[in-house]
C-alpha positions as CSV (number, residue, x, y, z in Angstrom):
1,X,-85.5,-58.0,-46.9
2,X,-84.4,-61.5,-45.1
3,X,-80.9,-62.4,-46.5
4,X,-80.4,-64.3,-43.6
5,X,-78.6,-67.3,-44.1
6,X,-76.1,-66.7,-47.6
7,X,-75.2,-63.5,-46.2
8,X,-70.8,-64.1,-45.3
9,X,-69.4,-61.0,-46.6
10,X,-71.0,-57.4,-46.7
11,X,-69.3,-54.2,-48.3
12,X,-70.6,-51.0,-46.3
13,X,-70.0,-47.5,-47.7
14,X,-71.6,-44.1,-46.6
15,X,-71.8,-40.6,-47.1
16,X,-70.6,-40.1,-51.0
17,X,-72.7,-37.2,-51.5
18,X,-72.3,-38.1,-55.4
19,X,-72.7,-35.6,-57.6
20,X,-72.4,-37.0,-60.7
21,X,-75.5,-38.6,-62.6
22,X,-73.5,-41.7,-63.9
23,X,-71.9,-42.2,-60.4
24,X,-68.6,-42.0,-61.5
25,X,-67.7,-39.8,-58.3
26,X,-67.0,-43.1,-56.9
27,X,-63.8,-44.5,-56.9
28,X,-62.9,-47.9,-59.0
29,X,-60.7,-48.5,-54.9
30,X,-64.3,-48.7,-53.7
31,X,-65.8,-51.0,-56.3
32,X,-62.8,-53.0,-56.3
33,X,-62.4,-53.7,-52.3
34,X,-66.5,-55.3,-52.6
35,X,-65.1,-58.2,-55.0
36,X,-66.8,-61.0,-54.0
37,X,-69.1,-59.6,-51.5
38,X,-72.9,-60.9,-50.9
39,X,-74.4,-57.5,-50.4
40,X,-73.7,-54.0,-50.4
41,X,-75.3,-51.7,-48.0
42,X,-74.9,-47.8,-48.3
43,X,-75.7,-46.5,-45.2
44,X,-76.7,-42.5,-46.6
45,X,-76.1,-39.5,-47.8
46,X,-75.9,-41.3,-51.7
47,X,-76.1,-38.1,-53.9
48,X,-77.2,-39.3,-57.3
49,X,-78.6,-42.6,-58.1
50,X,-76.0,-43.6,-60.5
51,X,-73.9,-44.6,-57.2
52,X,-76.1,-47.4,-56.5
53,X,-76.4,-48.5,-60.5
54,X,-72.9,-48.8,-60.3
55,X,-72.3,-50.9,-57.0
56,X,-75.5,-53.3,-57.8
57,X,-73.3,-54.4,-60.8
58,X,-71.2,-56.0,-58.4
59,X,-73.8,-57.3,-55.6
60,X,-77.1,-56.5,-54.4
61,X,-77.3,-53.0,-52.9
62,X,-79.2,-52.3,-49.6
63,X,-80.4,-48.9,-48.4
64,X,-81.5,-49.0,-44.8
65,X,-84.4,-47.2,-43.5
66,X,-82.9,-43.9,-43.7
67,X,-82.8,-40.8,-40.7
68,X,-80.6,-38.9,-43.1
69,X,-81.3,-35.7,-44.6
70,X,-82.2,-35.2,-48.3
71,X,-80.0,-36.1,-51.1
72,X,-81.5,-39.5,-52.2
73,X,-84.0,-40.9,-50.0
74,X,-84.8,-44.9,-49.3
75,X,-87.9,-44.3,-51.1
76,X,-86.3,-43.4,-54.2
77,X,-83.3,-45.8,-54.7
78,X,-85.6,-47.9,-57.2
79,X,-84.9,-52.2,-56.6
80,X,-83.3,-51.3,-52.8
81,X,-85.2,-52.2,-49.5
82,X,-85.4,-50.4,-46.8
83,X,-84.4,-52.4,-43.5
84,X,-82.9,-51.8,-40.5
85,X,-81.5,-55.2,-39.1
86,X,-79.6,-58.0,-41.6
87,X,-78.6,-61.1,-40.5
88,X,-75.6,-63.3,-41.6
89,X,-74.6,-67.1,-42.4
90,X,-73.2,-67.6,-39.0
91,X,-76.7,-65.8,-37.0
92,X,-74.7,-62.4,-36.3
93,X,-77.1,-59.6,-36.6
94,X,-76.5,-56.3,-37.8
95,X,-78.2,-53.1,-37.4
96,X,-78.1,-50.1,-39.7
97,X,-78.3,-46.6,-39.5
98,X,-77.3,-43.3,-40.4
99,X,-77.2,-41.1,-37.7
100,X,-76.0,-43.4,-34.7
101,X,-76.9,-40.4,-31.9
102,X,-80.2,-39.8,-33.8
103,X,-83.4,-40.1,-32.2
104,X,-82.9,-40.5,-28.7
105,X,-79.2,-38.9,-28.2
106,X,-78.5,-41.8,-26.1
107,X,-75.3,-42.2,-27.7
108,X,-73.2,-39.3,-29.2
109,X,-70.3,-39.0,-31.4
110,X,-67.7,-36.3,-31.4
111,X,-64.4,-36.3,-33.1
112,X,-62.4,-39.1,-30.6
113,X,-65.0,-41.4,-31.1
114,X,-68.4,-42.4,-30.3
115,X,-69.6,-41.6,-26.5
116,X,-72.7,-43.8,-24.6
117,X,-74.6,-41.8,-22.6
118,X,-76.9,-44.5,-21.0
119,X,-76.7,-47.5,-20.1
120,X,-77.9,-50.6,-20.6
121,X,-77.1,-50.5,-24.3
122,X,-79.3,-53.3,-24.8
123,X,-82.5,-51.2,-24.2
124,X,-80.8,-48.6,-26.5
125,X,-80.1,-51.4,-29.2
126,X,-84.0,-53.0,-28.5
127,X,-85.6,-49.1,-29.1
128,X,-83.6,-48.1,-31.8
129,X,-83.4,-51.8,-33.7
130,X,-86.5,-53.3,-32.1
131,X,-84.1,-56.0,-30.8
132,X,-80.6,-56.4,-29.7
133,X,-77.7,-56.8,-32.2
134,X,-74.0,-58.1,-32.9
135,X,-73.0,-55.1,-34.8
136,X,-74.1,-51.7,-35.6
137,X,-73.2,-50.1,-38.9
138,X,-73.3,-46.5,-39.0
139,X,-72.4,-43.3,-41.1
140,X,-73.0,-39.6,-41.4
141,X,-69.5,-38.8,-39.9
142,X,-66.9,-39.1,-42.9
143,X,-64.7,-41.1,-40.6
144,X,-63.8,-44.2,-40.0
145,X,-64.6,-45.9,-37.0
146,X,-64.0,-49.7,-35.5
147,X,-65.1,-49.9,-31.3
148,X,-66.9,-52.7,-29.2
149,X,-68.8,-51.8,-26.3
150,X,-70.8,-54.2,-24.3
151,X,-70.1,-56.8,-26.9
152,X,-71.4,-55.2,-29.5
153,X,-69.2,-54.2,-32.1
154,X,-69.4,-50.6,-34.0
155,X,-68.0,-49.5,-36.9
156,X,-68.3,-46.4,-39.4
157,X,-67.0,-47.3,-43.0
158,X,-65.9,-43.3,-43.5
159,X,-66.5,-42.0,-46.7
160,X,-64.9,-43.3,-50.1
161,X,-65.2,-39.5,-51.3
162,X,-65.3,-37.3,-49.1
163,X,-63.3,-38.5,-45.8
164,X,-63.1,-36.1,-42.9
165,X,-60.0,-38.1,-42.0
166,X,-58.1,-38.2,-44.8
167,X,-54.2,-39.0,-44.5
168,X,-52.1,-37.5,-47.6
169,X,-53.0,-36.4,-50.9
170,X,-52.8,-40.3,-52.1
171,X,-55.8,-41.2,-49.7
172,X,-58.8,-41.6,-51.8
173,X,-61.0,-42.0,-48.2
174,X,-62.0,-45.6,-46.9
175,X,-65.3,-48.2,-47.0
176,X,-65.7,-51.1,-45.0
177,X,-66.2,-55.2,-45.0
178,X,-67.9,-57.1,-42.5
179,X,-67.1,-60.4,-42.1
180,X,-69.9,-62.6,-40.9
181,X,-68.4,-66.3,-41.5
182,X,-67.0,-66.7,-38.0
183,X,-67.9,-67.3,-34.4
184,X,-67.7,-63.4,-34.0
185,X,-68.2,-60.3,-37.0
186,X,-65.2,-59.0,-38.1
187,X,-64.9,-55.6,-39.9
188,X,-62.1,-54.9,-41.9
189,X,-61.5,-50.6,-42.5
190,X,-60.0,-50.5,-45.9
191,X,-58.4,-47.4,-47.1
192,X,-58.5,-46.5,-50.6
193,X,-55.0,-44.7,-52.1
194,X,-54.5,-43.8,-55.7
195,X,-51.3,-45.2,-55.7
């Protein structure tokens, strides 16, 4: 799918594990913090389709090429195309992925963080993206995550559902938007509250 040039603001989400046919599992916070994006790009673990029905009211939805296990598979998220690298307005590029330490354990994540194993992360970026990226957009942890290392920037949007990091009984969990009108991507973490 080449966006590429329109592409200024991008809502990421992961990990909803929907259960519910109409989508409804997700959170009006969630739909409501992607006003005005260009794109929305669920990173895995959907659950039911009706997720993506209801976040393509609002934008486009993008499913990238998937190394996540079962629930709703790439292949079956009807109108959504499976990439692995978008670009934005200002040239940033940005890969996408599920698992971040999945296939070649180069990198792992535990529960301070995300750890790099091998160096140079360049040649990890090239093998896992086919090229070297700005940012990488990741999920499959629940938690919410914003590090640069090497000058890239990582970030894990959490879960809008099902946080692993949830702070009181208001917290709702968190998604993510990326920024890509500047000299340099910028992620804002947004937590969703009831309240």
């Amino acid at each position: 799918m080449k966006m590429g040039s329109r592409l200024r603001r991008i809502g990421f989400l992961a990990d909803t594990h929907s259960s519910k046919p109409d989508g409804s599992d997700l959170p009006q916070q969630a739909l409501d913090a992607f006003a005005g994006v260009d794109l929305i790009v669920h990173l895995g673990d959907i659950g039911r389709k009706g997720i993506l029905e209801r976040l393509a009211k609002l934008a486009p939805v993008l499913v990238p090429a998937g190394d996540y296990k079962g629930y709703l598979p790439a292949k079956d998220a009807g109108d959504v195309a499976p990439v692995k690298v978008i670009e934005g307005v200002s040239g940033a590029s940005v890969g996408l992925t599920f698992n971040l330490s999945h296939p070649d354990k180069k990198i792992t994540m535990d529960e301070s963080g995300v750890q790099f194993l091998a160096h140079p992360l360049a040649d990890l970026m090239r093998r896992r993206f086919g090229r070297e990226v700005d940012v990488v957009a990741f999920g499959g942890t629940h938690r919410q995550l914003e590090l640069e290392h090497e000058g890239v920037l990582f970030f894990n949007p959490g879960s809008p559902t099902l946080p692993a990091d949830r702070r009181g009984d208001d917290d709702l969990g968190s998604v993510a938007v990326l920024d890509l009108s500047a000299d340099r991507p910028r992620v804002e973490l947004v937590r969703l509250s009831k309240a």
